[in-house]
GUKOLLUM-182122 format. One record per residue (C-alpha): residue number from 0; residue in three letters; chain; x, y negated, z. Coordinates in nm, 3 decimals. Layout:
(node NUM; 'ALA'; 'A'; (X; Y; Z));
...
END
This chain:
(node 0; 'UNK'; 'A'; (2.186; -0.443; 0.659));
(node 1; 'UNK'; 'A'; (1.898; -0.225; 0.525));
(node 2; 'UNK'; 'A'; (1.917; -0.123; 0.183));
(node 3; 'UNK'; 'A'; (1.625; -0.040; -0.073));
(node 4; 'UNK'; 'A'; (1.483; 0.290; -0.028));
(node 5; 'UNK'; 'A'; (1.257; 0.545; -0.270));
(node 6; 'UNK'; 'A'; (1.005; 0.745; -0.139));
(node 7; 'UNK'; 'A'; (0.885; 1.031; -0.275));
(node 8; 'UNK'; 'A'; (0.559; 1.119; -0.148));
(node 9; 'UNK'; 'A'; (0.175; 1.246; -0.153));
(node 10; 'UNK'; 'A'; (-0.139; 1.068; -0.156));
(node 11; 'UNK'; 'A'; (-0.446; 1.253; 0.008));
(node 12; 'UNK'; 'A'; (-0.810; 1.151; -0.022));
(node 13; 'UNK'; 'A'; (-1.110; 1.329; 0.164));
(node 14; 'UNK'; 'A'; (-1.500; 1.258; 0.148));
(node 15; 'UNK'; 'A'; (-1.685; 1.397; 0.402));
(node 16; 'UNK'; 'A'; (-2.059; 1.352; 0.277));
(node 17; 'UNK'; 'A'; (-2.304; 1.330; 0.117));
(node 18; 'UNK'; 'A'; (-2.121; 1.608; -0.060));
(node 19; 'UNK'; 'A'; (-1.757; 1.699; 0.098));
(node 20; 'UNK'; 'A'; (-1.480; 1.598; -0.234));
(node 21; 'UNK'; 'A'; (-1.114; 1.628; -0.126));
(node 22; 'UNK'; 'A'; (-0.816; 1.555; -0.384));
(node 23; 'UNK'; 'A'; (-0.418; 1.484; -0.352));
(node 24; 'UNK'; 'A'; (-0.141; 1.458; -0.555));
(node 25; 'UNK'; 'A'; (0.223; 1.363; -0.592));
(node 26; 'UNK'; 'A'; (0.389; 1.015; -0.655));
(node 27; 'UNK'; 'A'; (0.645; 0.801; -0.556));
(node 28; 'UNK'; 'A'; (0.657; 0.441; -0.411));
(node 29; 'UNK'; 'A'; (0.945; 0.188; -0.313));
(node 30; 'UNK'; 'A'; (1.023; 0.026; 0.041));
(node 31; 'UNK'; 'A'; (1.197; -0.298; 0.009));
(node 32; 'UNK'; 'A'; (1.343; -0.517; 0.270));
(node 33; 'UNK'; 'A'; (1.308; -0.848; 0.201));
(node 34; 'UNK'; 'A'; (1.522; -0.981; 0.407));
(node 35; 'UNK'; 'A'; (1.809; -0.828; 0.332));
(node 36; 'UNK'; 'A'; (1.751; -0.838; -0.052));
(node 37; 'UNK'; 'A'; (1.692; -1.181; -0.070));
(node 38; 'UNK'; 'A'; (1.669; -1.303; -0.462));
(node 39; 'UNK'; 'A'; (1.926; -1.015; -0.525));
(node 40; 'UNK'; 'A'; (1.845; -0.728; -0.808));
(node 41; 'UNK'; 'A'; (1.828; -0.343; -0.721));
(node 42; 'UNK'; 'A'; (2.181; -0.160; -0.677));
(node 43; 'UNK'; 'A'; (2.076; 0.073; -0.972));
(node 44; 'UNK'; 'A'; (2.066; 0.091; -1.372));
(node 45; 'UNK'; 'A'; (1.712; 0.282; -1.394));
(node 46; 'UNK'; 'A'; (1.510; -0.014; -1.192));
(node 47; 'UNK'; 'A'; (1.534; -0.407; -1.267));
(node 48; 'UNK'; 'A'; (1.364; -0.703; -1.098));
(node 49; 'UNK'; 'A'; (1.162; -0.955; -1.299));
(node 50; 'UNK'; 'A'; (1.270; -0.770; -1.601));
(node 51; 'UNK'; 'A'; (1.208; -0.486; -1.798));
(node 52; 'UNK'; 'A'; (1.325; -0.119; -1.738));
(node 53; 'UNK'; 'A'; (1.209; 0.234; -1.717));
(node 54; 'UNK'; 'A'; (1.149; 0.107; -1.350));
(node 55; 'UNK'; 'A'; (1.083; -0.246; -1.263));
(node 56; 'UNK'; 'A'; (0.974; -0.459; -0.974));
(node 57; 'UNK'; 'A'; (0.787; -0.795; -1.065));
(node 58; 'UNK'; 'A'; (0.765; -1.065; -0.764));
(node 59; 'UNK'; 'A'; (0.481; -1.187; -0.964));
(node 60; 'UNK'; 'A'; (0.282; -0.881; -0.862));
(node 61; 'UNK'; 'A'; (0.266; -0.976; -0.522));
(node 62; 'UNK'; 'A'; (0.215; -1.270; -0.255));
(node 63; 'UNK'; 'A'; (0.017; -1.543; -0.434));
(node 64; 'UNK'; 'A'; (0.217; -1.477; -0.783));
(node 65; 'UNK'; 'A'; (0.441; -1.790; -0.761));
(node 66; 'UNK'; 'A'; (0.583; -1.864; -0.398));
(node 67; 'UNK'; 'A'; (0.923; -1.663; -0.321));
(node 68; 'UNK'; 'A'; (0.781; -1.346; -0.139));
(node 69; 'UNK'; 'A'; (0.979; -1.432; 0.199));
(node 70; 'UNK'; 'A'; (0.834; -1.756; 0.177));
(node 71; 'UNK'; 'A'; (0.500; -1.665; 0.104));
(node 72; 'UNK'; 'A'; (0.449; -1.368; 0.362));
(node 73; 'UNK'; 'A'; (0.606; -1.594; 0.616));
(node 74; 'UNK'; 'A'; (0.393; -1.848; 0.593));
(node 75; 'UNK'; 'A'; (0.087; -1.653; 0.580));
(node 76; 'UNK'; 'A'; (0.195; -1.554; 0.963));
(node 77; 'UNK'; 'A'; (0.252; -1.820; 1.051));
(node 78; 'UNK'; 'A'; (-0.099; -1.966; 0.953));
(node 79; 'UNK'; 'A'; (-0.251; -1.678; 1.102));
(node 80; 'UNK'; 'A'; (-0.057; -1.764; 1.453));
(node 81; 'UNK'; 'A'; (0.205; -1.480; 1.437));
(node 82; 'UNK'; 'A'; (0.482; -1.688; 1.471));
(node 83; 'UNK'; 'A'; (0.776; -1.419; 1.602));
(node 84; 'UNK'; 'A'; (0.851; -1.192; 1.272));
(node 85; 'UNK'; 'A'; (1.189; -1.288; 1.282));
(node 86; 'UNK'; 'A'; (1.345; -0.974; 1.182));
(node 87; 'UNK'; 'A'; (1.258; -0.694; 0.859));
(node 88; 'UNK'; 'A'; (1.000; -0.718; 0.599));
(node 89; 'UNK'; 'A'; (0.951; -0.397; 0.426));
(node 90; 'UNK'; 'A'; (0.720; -0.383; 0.161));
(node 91; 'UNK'; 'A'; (0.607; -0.081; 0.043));
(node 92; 'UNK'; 'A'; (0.443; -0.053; -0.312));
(node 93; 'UNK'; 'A'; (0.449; 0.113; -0.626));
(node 94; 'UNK'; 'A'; (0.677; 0.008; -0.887));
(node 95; 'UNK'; 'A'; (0.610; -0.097; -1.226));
(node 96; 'UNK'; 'A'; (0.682; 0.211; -1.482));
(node 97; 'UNK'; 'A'; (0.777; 0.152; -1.794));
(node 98; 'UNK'; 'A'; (0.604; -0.180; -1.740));
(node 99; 'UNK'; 'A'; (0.284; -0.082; -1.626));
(node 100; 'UNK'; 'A'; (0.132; -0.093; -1.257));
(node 101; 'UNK'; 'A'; (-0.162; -0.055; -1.058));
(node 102; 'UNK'; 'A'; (-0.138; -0.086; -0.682));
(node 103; 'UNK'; 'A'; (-0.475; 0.034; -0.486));
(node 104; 'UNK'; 'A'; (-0.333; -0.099; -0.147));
(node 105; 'UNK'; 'A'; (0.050; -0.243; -0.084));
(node 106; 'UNK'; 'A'; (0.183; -0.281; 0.314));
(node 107; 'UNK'; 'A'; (0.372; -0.519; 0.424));
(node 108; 'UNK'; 'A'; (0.573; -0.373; 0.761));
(node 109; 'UNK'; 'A'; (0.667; -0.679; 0.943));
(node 110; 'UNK'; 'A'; (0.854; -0.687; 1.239));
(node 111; 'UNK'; 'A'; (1.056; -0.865; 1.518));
(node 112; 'UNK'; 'A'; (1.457; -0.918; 1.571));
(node 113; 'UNK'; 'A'; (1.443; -0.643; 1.791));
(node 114; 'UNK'; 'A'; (1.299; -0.415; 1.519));
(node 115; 'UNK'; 'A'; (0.948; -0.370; 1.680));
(node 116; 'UNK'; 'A'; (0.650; -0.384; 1.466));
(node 117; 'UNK'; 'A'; (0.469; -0.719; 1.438));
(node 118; 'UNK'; 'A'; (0.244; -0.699; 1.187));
(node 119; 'UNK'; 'A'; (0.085; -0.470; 0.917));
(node 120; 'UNK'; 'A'; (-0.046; -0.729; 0.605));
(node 121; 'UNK'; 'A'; (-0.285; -0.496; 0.367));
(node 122; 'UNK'; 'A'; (-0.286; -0.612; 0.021));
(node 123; 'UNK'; 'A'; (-0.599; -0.402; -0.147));
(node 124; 'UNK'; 'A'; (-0.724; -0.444; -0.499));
(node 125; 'UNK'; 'A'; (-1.010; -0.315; -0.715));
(node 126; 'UNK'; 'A'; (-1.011; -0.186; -1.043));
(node 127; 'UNK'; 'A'; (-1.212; -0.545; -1.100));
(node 128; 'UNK'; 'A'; (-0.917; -0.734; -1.090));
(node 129; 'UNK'; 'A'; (-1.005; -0.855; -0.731));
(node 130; 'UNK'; 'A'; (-0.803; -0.823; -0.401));
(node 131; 'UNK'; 'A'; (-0.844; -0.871; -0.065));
(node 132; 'UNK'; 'A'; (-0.602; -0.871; 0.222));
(node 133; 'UNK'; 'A'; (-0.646; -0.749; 0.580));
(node 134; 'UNK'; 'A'; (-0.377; -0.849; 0.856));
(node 135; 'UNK'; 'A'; (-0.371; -0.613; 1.151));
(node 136; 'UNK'; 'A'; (-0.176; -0.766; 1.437));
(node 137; 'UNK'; 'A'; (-0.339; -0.775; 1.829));
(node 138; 'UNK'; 'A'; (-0.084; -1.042; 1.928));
(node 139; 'UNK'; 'A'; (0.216; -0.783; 2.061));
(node 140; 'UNK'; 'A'; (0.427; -0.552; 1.950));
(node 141; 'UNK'; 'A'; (0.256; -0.255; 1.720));
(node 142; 'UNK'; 'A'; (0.324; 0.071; 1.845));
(node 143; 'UNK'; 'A'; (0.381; 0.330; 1.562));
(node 144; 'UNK'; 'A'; (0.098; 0.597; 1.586));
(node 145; 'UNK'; 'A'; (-0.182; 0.344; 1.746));
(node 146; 'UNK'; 'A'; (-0.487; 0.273; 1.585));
(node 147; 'UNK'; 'A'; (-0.567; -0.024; 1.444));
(node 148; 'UNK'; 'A'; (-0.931; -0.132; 1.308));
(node 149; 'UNK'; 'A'; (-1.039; -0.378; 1.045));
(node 150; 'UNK'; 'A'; (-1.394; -0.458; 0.932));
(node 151; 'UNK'; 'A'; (-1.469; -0.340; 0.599));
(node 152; 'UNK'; 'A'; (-1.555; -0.703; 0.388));
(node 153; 'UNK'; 'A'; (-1.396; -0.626; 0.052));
(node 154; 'UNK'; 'A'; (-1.599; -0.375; -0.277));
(node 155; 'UNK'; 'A'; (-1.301; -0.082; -0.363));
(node 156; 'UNK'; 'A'; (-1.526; 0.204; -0.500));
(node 157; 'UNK'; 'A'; (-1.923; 0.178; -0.598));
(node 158; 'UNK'; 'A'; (-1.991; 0.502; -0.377));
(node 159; 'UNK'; 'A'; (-1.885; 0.351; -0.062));
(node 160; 'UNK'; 'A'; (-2.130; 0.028; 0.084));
(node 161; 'UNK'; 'A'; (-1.956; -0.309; 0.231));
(node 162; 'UNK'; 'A'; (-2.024; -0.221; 0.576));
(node 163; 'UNK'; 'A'; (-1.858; -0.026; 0.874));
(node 164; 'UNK'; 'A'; (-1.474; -0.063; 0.955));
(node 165; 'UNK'; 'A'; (-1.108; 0.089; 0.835));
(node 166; 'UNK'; 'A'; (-0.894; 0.292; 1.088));
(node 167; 'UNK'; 'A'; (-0.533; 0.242; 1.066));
(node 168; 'UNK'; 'A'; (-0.262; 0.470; 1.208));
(node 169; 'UNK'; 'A'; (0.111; 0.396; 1.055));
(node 170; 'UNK'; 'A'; (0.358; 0.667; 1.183));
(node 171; 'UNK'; 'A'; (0.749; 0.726; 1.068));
(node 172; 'UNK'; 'A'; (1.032; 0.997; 1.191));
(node 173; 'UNK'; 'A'; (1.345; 1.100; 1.126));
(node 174; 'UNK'; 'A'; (1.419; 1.452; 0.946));
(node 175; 'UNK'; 'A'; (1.737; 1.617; 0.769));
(node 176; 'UNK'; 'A'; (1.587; 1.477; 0.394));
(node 177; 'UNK'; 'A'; (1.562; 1.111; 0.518));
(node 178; 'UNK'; 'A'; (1.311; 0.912; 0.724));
(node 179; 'UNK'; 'A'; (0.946; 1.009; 0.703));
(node 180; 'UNK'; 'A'; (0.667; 0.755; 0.641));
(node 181; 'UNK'; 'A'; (0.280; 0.818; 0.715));
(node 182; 'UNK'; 'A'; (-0.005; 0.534; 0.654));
(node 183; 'UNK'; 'A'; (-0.362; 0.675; 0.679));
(node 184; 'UNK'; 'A'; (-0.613; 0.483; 0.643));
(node 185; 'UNK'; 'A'; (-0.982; 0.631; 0.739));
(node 186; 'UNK'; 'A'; (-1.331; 0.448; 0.643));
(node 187; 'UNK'; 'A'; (-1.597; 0.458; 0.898));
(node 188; 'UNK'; 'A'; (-1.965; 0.322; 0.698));
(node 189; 'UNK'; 'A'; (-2.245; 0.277; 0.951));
(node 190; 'UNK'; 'A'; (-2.334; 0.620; 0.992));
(node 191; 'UNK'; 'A'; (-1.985; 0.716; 1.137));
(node 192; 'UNK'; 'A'; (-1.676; 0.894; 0.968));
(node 193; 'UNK'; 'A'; (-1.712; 0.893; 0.563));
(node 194; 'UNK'; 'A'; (-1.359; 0.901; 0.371));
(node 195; 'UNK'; 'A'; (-1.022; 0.996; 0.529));
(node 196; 'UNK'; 'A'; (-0.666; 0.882; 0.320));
(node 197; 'UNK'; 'A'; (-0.345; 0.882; 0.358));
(node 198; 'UNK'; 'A'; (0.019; 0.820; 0.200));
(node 199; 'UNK'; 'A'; (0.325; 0.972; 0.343));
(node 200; 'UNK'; 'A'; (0.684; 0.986; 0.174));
(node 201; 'UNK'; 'A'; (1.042; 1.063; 0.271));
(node 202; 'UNK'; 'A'; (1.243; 0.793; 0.189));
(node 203; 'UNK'; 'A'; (1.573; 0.810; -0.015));
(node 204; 'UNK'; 'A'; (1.840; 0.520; -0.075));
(node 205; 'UNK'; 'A'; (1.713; 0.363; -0.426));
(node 206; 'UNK'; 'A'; (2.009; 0.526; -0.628));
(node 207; 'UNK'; 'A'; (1.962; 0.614; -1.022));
(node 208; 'UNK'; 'A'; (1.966; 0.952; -0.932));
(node 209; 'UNK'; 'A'; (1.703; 0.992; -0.710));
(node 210; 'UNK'; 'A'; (1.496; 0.765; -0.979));
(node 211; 'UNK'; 'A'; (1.569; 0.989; -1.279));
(node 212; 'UNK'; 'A'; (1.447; 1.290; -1.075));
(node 213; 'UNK'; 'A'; (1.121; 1.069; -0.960));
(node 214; 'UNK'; 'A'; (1.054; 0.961; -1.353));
(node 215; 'UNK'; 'A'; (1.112; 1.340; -1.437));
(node 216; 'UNK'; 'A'; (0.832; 1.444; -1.196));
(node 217; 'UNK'; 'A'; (0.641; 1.197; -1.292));
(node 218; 'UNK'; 'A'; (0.691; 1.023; -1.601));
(node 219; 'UNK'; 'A'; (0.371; 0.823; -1.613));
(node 220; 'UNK'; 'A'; (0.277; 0.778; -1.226));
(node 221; 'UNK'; 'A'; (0.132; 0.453; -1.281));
(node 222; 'UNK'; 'A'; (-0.084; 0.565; -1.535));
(node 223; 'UNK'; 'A'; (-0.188; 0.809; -1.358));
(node 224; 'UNK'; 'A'; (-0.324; 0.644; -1.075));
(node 225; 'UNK'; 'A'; (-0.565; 0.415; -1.280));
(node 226; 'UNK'; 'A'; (-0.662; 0.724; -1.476));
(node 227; 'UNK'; 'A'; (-0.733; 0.931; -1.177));
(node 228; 'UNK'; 'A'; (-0.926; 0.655; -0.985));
(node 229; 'UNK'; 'A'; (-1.168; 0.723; -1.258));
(node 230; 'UNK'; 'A'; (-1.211; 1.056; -1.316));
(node 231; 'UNK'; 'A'; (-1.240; 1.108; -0.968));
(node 232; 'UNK'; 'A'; (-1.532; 0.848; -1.023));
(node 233; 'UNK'; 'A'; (-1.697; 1.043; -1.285));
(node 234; 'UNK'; 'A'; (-1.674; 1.358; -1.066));
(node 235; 'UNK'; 'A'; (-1.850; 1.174; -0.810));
(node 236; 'UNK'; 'A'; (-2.111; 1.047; -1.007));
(node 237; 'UNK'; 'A'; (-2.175; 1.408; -1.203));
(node 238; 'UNK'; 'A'; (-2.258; 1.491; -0.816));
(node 239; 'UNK'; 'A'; (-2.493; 1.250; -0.757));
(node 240; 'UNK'; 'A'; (-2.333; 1.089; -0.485));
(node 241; 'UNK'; 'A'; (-2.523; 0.746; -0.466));
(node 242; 'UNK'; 'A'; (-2.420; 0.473; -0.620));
(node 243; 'UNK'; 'A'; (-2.353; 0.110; -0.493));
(node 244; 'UNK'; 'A'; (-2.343; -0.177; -0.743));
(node 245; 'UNK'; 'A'; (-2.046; -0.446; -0.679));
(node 246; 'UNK'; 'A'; (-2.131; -0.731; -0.424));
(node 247; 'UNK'; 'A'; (-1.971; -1.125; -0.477));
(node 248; 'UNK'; 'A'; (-1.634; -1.116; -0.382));
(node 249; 'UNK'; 'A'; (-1.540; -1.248; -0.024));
(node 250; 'UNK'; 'A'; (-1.470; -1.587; -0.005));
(node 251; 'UNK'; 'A'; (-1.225; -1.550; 0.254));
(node 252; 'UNK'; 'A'; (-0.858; -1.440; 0.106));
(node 253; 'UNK'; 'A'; (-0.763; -1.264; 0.464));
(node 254; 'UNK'; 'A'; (-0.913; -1.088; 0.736));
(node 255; 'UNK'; 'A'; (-0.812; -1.032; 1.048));
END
């Protein structure tokens, strides 16, 4: 039975042009299997779900809000036709710290009784309040380390048009620290390559210990996030990279 995991971690960001900007720094993120958790709470004092703590996980934040997760993401497959995830659903996702949250992009690893990988569901949102989620699956198994491609439909940052496509390459290991996660996540606009990201993290059974060394690391990682998102915005802008005002949302909710 798979237990909750922590993952400590480093984001990376690159722009190639008009003017080359490159950035990364240090954060943690949480791994859940559904599954296996069910409705229960975390198997630590420092983290609580649906309630407050110096960590927290909120159901709320994710699927459409309401719906029990399992039953949410499930039945998004199956309208979508993927009708064989009958085995783990990790999702991977920042936590809430010390109530506060902002996810850029949550994954949703889901996979088959026989433990290969299904499906990848994409849950990205915009400083705007908005979201948008892409579903890579090509009808078979996923093999870690492939590339999959989604067309870019959905406004994240103004100096980057709604055109082009992502580039998707999840990739895990085992080492002597734990097991080693790697999504990147590359933008292609029409002109070719333009931004390359990626998360990776070394995951860690979710154990008050391993959280009180996370929070000491970073004590206001959520924060953080939202508050770099914009000053990396502002050093953009100082640079006269050009500048894209924010389309209509999509009308569709996923994308395939």
């Amino acid at each position: 039975m798979s237990q909750p995991q922590l993952c400590l971690g480093l984001v990376r960001h690159a722009r190639l042009r008009p003017r080359a900007h490159a950035f990364s720094y240090g954060m943690f993120y949480l791994r859940l299997p559904l599954r296996s958790m069910g409705a229960h709470d975390f198997p630590a004092r420092l983290i609580a779900r649906n309630r407050a703590n110096a960590l927290s996980f909120r159901d709320s934040d994710h699927g459409d809000g309401s719906t029990p997760l399992l039953e949410w993401i499930d039945g998004l497959l199956r309208q979508h036709g993927v009708l064989d995830v009958d085995g783990e659903i990790w999702l991977q996702a920042m936590p809430r710290v010390f109530g506060y949250v902002f996810n850029p992009v949550s994954f949703w690893f889901c996979h088959r009784a026989d433990g290969a990988l299904r499906a990848v569901l994409c849950d990205v949102r915009n400083t705007f309040g908005e979201r948008h989620l892409y579903l890579l699956e090509q009808g078979a198994a996923i093999a870690y380390g492939s590339e999959l491609r989604a067309s870019k439909i959905f406004h994240v940052s103004p100096f980057c048009k709604v055109e082009g496509q992502y580039r998707f390459r999840f990739l895990r290991s085992s080492g002597k620290d734990g097991e080693r996660h790697l999504a990147k996540v590359d933008y292609d606009d029409l002109d070719g390559p333009l931004l390359q990201t990626s998360l990776s993290g070394t995951a860690q059974p979710l154990r008050d210990a391993a959280i009180a060394w996370a929070l000491l690391r970073y004590p206001l990682m959520t924060l953080g996030v939202m508050a770099r998102i914009h000053w990396q915005a502002l050093r953009l802008w100082l640079r006269r990279v050009p500048f894209f005002s924010k389309p209509l949302p999509p009308q569709e909710k996923v994308s395939r």
